[in-house]
Structures are given as C-alpha cells and as structure tokens.
C-alpha positions as MATLAB code, in Angstrom:
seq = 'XXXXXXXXXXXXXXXXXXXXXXXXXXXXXXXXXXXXXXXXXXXXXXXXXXXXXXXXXXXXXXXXXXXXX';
ca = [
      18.566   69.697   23.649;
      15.651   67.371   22.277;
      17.530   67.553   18.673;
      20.583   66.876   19.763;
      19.190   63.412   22.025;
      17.391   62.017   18.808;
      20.194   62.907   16.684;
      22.778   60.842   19.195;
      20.114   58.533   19.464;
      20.156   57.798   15.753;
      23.600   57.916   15.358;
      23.791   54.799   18.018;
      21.127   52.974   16.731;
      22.889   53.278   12.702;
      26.323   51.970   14.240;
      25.310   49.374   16.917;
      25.190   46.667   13.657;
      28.861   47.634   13.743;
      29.754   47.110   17.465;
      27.992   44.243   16.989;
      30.157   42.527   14.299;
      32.996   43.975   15.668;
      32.300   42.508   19.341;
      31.794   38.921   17.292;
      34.819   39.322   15.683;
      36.542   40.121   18.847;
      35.235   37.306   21.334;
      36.413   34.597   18.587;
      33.713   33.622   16.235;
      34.779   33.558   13.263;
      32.483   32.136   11.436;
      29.919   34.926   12.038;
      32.031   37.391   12.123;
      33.111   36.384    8.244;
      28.732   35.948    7.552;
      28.623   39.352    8.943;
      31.222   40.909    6.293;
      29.839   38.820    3.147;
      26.765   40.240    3.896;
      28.206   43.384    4.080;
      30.018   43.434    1.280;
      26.772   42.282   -0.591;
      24.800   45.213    0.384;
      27.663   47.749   -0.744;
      27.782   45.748   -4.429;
      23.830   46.117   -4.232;
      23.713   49.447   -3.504;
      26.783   50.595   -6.446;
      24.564   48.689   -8.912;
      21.236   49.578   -7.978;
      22.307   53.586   -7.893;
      24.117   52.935  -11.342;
      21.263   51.195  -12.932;
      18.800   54.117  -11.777;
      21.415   56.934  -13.110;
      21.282   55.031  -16.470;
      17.411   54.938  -16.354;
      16.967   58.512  -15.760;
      19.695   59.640  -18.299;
      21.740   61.449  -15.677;
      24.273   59.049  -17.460;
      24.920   59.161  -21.072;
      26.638   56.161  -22.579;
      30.222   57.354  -24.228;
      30.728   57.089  -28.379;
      30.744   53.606  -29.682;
      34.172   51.914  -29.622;
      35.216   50.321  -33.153;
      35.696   50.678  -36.716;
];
C-alpha cells in the first residue's frame, strides 16, 4: 500500500506542471500560457540534441558512408 501512495504521489507531483499550464491556458492568459509552451518546446529540442550528441560521443552511432564523388 506504501508503494503504491509514493508511486501516485510521484505521478501527481510529475504532471501538476501540466495542470498548471493547462489551468493558465484555460482561465485566459495567454500570454503565459504561450511562455509556458516555448519553454516547453525548448526543453524537448534540448533533450533530442543533448541525447543525440551523447549517442555520437559514445559511438552507439556510427556516421553513414561519405556522400560524393
């Protein structure tokens, strides 16, 4: 039962950054609401290149055959 409260406890505290933006977006500020999804967006871009840089770094990745004559 412990488990399963910190799990659910977890789970709210990961998503109430959500609710949050969504609750902004809902009572009619836009302008936050738009900051909120930039940033966002930002992270996810940050995240994709940070994971590809480190896959090229540790040669998980292998760069394909050189293109030209």
């Amino acid at each position: 039962m412990a488990v399963l409260l910190y799990r659910l406890g977890r789970w709210a505290f990961r998503w109430r950054r959500y609710v949050a933006l969504l609750w902004v977006a809902v009572v009619g500020i836009p302008v936050l609401a738009k900051m909120g999804l930039a940033a966002a967006a930002a992270i996810v871009v940050a995240v994709v290149v940070a994971l590809t840089v480190i896959a090229y770094q540790t040669g998980l990745v292998q760069p394909g055959p050189p293109v030209g004559p």
